[in-house]
N, CA, C, O and CB atoms as a CASP TS submission, in Angstrom:
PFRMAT TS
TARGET T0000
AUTHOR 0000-0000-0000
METHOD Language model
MODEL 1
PARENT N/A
ATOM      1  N   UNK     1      89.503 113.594  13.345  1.00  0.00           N
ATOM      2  CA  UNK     1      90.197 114.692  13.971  1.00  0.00           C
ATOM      3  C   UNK     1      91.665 114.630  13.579  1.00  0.00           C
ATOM      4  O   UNK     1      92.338 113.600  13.548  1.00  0.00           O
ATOM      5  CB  UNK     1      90.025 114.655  15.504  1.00  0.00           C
ATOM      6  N   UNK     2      92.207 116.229  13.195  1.00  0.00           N
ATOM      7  CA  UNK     2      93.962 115.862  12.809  1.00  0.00           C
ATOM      8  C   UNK     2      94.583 116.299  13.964  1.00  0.00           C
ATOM      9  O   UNK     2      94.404 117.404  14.477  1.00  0.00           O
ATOM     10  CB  UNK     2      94.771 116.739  11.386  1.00  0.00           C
ATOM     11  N   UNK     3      95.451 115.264  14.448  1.00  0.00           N
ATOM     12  CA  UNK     3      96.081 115.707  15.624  1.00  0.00           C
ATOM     13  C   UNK     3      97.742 116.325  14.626  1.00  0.00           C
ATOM     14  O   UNK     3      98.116 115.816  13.569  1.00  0.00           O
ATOM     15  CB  UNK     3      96.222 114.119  17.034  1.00  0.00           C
ATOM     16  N   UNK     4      98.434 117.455  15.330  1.00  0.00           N
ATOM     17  CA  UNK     4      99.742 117.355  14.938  1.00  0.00           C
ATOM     18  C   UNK     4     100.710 116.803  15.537  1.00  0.00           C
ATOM     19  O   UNK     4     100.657 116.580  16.746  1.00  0.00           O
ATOM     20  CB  UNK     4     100.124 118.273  14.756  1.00  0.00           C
ATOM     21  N   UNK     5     101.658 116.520  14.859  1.00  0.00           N
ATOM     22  CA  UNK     5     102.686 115.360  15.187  1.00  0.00           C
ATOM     23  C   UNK     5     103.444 115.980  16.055  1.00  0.00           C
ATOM     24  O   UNK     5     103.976 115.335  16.959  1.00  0.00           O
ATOM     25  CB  UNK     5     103.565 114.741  14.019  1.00  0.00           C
ATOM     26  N   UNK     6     103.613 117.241  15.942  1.00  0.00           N
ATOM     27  CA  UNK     6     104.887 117.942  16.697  1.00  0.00           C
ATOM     28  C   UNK     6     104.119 118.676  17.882  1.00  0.00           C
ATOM     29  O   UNK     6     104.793 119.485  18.521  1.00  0.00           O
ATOM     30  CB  UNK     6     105.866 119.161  15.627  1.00  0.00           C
ATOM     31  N   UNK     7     103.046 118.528  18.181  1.00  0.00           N
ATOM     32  CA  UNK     7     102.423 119.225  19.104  1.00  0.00           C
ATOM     33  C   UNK     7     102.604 118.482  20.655  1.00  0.00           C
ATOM     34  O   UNK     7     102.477 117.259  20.606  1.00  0.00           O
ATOM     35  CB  UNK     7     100.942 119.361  18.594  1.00  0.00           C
ATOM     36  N   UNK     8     102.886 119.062  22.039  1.00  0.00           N
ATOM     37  CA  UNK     8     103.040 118.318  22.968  1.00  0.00           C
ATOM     38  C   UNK     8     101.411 118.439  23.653  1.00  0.00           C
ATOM     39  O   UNK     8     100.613 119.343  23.903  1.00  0.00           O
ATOM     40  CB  UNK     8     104.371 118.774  23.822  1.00  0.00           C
ATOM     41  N   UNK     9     101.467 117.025  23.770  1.00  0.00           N
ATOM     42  CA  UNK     9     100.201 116.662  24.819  1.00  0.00           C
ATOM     43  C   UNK     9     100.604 116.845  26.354  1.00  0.00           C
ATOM     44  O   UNK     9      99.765 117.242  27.163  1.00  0.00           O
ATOM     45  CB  UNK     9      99.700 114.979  24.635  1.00  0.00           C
ATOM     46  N   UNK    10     102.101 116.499  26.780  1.00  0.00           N
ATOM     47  CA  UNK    10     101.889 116.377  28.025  1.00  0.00           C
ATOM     48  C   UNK    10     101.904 115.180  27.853  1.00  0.00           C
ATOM     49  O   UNK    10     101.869 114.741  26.703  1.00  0.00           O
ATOM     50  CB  UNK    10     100.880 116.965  28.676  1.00  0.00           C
ATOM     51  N   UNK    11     101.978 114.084  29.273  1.00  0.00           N
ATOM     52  CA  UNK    11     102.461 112.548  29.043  1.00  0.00           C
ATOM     53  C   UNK    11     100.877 112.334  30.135  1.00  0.00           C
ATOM     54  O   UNK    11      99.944 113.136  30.110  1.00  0.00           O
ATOM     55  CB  UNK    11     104.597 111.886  29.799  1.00  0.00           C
ATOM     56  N   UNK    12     100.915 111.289  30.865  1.00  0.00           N
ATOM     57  CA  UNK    12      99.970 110.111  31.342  1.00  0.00           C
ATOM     58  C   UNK    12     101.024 108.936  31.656  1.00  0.00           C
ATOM     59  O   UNK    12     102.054 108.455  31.184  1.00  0.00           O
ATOM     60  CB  UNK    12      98.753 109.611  30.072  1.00  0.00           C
ATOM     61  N   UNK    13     100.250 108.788  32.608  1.00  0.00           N
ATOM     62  CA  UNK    13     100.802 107.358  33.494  1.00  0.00           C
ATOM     63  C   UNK    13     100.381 106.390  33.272  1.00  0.00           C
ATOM     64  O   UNK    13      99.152 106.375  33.338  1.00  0.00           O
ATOM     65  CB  UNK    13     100.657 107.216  34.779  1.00  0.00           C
ATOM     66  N   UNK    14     100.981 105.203  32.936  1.00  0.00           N
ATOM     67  CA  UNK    14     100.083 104.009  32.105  1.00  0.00           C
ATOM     68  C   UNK    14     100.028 103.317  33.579  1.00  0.00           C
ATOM     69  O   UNK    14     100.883 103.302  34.464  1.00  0.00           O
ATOM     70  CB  UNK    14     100.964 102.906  30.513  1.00  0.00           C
ATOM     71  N   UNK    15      98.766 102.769  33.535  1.00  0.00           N
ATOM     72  CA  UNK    15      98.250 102.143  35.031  1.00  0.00           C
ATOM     73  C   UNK    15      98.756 100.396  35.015  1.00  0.00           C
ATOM     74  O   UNK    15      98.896  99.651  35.985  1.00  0.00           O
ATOM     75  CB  UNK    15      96.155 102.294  35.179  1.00  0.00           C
ATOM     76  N   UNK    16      98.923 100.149  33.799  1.00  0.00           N
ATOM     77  CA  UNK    16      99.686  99.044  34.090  1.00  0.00           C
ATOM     78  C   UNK    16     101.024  98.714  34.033  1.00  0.00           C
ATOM     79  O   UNK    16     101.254  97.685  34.668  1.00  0.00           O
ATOM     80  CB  UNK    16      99.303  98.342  33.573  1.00  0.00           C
ATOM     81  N   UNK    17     102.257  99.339  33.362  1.00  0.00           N
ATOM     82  CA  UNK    17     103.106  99.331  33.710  1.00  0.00           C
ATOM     83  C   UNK    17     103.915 100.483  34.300  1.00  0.00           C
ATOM     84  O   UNK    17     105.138 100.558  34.421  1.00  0.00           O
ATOM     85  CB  UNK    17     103.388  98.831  33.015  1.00  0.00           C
ATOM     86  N   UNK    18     103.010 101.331  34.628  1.00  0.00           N
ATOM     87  CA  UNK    18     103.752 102.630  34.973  1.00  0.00           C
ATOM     88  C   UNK    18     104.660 103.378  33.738  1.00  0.00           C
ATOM     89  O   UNK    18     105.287 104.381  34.080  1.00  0.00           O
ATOM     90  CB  UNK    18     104.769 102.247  36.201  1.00  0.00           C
ATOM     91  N   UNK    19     104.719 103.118  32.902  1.00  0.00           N
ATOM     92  CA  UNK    19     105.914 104.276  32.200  1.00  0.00           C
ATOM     93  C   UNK    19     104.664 105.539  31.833  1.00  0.00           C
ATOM     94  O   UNK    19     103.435 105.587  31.878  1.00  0.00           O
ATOM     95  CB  UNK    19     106.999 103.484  30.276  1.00  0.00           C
ATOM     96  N   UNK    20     105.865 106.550  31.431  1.00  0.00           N
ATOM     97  CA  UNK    20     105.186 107.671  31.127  1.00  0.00           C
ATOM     98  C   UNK    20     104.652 107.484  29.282  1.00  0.00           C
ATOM     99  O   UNK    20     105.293 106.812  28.474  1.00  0.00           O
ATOM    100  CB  UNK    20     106.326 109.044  31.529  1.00  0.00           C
ATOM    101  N   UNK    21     103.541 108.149  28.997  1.00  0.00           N
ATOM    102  CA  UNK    21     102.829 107.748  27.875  1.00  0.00           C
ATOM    103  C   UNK    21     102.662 109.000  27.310  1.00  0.00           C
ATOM    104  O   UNK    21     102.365 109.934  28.054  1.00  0.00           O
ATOM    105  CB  UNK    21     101.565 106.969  28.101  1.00  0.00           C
ATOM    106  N   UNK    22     102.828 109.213  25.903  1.00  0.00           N
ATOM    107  CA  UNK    22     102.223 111.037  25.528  1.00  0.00           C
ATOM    108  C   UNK    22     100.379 110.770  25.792  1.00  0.00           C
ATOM    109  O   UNK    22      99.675 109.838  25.404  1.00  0.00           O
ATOM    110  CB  UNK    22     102.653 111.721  23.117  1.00  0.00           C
ATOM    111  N   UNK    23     100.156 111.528  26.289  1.00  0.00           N
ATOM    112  CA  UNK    23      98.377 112.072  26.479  1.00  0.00           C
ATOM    113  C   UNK    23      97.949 111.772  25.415  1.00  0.00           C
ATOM    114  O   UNK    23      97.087 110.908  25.577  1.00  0.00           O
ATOM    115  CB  UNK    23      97.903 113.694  26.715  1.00  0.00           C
ATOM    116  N   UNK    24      98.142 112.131  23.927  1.00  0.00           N
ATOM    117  CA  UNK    24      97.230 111.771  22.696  1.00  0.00           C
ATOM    118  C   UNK    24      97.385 110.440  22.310  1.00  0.00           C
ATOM    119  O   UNK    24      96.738 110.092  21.323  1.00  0.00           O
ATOM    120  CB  UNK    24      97.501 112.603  21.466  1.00  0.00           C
ATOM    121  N   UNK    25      98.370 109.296  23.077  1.00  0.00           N
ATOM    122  CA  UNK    25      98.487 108.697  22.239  1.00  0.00           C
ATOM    123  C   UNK    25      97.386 107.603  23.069  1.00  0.00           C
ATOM    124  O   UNK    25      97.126 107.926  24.227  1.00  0.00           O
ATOM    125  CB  UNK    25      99.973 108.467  21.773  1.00  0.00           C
ATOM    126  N   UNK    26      96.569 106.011  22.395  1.00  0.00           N
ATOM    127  CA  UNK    26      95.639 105.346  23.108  1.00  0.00           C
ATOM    128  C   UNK    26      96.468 103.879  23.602  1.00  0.00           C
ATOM    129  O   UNK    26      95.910 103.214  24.476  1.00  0.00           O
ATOM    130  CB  UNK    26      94.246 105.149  22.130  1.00  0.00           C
ATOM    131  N   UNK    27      97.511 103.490  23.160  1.00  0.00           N
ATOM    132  CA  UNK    27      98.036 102.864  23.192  1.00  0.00           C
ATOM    133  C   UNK    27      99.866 102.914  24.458  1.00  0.00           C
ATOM    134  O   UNK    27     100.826 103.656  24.248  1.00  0.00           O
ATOM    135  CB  UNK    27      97.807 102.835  21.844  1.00  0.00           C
ATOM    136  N   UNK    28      99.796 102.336  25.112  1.00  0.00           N
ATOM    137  CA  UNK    28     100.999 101.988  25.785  1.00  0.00           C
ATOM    138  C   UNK    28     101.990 101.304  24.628  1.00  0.00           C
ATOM    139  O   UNK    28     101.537 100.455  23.860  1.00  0.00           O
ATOM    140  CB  UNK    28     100.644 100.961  27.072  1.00  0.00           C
ATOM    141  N   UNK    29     103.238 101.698  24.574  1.00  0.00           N
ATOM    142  CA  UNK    29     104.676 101.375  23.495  1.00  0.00           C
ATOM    143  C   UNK    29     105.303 100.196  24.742  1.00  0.00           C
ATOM    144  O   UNK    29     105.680  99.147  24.220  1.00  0.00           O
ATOM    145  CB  UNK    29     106.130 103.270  23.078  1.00  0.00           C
ATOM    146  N   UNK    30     105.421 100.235  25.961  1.00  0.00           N
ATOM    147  CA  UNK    30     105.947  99.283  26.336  1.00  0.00           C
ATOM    148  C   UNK    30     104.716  97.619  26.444  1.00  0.00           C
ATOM    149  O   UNK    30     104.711  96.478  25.980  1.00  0.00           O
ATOM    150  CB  UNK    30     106.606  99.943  27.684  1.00  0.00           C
ATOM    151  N   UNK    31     104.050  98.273  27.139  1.00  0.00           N
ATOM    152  CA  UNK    31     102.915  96.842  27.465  1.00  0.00           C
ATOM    153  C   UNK    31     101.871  96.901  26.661  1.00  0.00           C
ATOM    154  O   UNK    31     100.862  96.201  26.746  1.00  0.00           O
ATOM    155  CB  UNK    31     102.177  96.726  28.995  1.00  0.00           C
ATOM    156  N   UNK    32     102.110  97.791  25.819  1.00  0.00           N
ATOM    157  CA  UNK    32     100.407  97.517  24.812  1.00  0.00           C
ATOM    158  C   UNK    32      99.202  97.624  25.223  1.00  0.00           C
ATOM    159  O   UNK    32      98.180  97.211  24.674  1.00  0.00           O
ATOM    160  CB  UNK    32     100.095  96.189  24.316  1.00  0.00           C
ATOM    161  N   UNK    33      99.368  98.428  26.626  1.00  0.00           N
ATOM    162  CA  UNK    33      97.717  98.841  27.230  1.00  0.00           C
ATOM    163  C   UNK    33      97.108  99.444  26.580  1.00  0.00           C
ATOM    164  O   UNK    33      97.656 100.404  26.038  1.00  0.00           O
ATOM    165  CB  UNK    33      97.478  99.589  28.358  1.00  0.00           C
ATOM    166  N   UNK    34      95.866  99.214  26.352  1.00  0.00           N
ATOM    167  CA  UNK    34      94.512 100.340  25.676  1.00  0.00           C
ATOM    168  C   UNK    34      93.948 101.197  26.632  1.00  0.00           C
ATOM    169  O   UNK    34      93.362 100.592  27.529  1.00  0.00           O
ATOM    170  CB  UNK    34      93.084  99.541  25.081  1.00  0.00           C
ATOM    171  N   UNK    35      93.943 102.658  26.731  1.00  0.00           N
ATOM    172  CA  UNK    35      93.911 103.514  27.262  1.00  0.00           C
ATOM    173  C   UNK    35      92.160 103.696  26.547  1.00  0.00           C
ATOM    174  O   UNK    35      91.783 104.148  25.467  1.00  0.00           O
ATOM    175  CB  UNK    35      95.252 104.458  27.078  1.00  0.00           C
ATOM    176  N   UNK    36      91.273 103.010  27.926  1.00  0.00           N
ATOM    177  CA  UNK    36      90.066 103.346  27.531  1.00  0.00           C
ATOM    178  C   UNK    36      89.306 104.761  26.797  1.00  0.00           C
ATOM    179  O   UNK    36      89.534 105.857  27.309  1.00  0.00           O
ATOM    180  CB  UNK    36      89.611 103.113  28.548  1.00  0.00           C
ATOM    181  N   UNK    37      88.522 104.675  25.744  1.00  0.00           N
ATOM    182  CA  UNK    37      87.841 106.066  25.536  1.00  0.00           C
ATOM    183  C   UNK    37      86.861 106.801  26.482  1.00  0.00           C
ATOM    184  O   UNK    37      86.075 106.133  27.154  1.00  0.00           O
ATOM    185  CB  UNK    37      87.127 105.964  24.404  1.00  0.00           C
ATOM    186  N   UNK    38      86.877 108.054  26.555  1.00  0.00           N
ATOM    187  CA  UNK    38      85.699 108.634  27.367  1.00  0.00           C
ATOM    188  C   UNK    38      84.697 107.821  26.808  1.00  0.00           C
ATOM    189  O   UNK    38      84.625 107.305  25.692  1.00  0.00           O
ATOM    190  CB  UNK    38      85.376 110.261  27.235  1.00  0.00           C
ATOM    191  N   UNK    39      83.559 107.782  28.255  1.00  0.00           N
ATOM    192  CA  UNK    39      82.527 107.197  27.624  1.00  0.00           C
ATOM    193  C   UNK    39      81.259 108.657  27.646  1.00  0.00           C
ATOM    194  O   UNK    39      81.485 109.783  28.088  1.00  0.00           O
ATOM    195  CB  UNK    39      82.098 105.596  28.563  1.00  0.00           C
ATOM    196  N   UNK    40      80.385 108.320  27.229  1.00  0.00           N
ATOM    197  CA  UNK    40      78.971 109.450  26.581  1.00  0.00           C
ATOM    198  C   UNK    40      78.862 110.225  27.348  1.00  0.00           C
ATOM    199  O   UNK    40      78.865 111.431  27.102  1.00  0.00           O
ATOM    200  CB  UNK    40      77.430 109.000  26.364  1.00  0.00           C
ATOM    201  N   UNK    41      78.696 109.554  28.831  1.00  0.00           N
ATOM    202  CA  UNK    41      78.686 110.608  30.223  1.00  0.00           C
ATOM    203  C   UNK    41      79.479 111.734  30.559  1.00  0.00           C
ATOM    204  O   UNK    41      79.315 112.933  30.780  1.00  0.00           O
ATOM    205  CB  UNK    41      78.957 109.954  31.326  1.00  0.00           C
ATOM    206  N   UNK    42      80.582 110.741  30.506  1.00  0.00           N
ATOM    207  CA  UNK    42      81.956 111.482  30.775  1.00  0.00           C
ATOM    208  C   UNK    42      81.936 113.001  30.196  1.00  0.00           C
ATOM    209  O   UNK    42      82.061 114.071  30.792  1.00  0.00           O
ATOM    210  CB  UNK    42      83.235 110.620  30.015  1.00  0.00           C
ATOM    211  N   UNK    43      81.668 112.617  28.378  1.00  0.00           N
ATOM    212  CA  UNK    43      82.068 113.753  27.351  1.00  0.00           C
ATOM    213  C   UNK    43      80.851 114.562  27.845  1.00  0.00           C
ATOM    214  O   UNK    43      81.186 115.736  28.000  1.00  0.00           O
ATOM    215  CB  UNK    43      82.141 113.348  25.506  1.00  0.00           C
ATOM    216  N   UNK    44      79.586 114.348  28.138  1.00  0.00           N
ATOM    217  CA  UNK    44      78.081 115.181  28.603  1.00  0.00           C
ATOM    218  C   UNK    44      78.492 116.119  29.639  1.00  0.00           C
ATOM    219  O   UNK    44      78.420 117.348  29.644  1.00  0.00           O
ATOM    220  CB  UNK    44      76.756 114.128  29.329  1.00  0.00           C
ATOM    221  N   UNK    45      79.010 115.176  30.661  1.00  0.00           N
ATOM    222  CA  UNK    45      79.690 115.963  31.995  1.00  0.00           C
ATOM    223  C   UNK    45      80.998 117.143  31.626  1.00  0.00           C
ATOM    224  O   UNK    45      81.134 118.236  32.177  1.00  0.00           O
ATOM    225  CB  UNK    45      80.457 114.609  33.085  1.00  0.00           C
ATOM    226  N   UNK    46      81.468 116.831  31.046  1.00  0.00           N
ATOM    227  CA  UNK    46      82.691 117.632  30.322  1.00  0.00           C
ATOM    228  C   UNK    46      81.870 118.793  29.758  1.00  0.00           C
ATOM    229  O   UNK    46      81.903 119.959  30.153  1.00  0.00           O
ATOM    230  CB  UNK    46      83.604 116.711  29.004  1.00  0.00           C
ATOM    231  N   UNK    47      81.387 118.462  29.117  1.00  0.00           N
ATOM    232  CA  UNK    47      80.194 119.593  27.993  1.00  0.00           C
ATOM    233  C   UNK    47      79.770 120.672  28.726  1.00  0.00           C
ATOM    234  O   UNK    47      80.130 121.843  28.606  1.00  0.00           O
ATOM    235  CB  UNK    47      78.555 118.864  27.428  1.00  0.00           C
ATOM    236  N   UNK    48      78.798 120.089  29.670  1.00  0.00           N
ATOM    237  CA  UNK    48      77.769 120.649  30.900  1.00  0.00           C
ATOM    238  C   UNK    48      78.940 121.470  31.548  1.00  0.00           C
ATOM    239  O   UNK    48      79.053 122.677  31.332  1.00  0.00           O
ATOM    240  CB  UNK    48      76.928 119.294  32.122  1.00  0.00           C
ATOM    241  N   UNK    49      79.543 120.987  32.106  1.00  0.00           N
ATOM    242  CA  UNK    49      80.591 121.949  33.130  1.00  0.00           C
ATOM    243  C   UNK    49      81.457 123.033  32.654  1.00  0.00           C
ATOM    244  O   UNK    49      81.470 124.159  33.151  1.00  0.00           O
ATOM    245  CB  UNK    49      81.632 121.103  33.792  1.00  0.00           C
ATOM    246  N   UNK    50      82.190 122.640  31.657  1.00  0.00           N
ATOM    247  CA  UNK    50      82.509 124.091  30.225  1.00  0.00           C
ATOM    248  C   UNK    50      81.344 125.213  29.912  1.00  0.00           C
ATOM    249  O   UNK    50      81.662 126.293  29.414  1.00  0.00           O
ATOM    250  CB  UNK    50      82.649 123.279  28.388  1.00  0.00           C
ATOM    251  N   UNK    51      80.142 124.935  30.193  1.00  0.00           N
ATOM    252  CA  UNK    51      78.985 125.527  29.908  1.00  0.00           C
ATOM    253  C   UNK    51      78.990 126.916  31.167  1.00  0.00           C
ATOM    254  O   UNK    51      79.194 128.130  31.213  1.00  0.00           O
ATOM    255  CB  UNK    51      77.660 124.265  30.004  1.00  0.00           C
ATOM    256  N   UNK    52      78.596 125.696  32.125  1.00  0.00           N
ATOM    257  CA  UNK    52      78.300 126.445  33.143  1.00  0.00           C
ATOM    258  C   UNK    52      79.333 127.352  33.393  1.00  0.00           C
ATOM    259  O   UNK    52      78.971 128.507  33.618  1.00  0.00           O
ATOM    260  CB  UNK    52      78.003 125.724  34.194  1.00  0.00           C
ATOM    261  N   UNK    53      80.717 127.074  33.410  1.00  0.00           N
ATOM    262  CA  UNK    53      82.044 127.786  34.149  1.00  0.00           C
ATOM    263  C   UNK    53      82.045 129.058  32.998  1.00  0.00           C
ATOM    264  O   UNK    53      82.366 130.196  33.338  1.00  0.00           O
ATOM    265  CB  UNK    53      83.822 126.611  34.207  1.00  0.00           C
ATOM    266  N   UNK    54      81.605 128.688  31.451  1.00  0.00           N
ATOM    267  CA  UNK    54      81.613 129.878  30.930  1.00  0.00           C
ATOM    268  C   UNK    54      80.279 130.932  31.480  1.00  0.00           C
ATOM    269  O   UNK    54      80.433 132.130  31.716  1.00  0.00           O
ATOM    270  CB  UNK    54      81.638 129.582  29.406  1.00  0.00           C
ATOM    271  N   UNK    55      79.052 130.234  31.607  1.00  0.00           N
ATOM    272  CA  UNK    55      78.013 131.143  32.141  1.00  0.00           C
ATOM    273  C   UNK    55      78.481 132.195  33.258  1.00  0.00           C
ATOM    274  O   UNK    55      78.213 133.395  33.317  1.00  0.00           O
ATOM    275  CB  UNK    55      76.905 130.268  32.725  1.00  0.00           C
ATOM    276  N   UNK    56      79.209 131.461  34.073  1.00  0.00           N
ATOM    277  CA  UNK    56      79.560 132.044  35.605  1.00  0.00           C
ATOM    278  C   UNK    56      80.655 132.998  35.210  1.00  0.00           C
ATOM    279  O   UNK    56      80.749 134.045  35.850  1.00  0.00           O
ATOM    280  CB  UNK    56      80.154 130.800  36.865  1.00  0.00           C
ATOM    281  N   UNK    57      81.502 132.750  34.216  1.00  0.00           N
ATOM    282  CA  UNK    57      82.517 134.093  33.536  1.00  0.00           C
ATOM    283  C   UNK    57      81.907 134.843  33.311  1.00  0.00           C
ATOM    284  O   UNK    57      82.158 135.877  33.930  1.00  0.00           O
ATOM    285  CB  UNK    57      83.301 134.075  32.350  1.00  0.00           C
ATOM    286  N   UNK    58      80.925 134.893  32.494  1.00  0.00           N
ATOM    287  CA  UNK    58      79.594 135.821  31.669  1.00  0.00           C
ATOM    288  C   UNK    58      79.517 136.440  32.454  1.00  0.00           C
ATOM    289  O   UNK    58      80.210 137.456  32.510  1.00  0.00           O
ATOM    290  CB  UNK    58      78.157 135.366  31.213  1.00  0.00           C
ATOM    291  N   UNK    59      78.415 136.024  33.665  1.00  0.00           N
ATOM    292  CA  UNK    59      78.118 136.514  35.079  1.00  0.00           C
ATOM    293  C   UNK    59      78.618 137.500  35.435  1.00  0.00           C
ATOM    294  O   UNK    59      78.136 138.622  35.277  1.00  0.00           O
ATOM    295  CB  UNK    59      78.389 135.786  36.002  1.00  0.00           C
ATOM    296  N   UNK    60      80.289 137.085  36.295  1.00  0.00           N
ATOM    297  CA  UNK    60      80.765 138.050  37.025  1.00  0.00           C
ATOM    298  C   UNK    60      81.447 139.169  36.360  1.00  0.00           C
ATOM    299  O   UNK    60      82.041 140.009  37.036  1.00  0.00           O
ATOM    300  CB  UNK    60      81.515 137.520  37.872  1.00  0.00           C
ATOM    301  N   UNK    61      81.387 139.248  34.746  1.00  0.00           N
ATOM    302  CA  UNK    61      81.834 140.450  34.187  1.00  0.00           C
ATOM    303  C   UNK    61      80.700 141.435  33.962  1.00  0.00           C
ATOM    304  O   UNK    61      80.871 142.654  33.966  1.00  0.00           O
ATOM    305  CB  UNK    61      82.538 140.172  32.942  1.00  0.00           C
ATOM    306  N   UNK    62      79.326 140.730  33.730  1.00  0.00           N
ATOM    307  CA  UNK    62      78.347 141.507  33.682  1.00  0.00           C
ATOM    308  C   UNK    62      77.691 142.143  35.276  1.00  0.00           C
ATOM    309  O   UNK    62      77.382 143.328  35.149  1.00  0.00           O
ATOM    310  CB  UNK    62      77.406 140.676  32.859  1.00  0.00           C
ATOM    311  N   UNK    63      77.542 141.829  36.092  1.00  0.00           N
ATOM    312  CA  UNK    63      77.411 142.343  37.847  1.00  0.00           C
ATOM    313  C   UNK    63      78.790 143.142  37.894  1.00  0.00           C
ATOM    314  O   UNK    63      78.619 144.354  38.025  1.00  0.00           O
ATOM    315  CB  UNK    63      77.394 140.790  39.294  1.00  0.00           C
ATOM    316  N   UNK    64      80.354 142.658  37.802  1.00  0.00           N
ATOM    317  CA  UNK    64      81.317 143.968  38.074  1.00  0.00           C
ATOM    318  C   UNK    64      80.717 145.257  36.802  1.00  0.00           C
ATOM    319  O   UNK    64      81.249 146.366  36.749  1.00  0.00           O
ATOM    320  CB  UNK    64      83.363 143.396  37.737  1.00  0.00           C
TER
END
C-alpha cells in the first residue's frame, strides 16, 4: 500500500508513553512502542459493518 508523505492521518495516543503519534505511523519516535496490527476479526468486523451501514443507506433512499 502507498501511503503519502504529506497526507494528515490525524495523531493517536501512544498507551505507553502517552505522546501524541501520527495514526499511519506503527511505531512510537519517543519509546519505540509497536502499535499492534488489526487482527482478521477486527478487519471482518470492519468489512461486515461498512456493508451493512451501506445496505441501510441503499434502504432508506429506496422506501423515501
Amino acid at each position: 500500500m502507498r501511503v503519502l508523505a504529506n497526507k494528515d492521518f490525524g495523531t493517536r495516543e501512544c498507551p505507553s508513553c502517552a505522546c501524541e503519534v501520527p495514526a499511519n505511523s506503527n511505531r512510537c519516535p519517543i519509546c519505540s512502542y509497536h502499535f499492534p496490527a488489526p487482527s482478521v476479526r477486527q478487519r471482518r468486523l470492519r468489512f461486515w459493518g461498512a456493508l451493512i451501514m451501506l445496505a441501510l443507506i441503499v434502504l432508506f433512499y429506496v422506501i423515501r
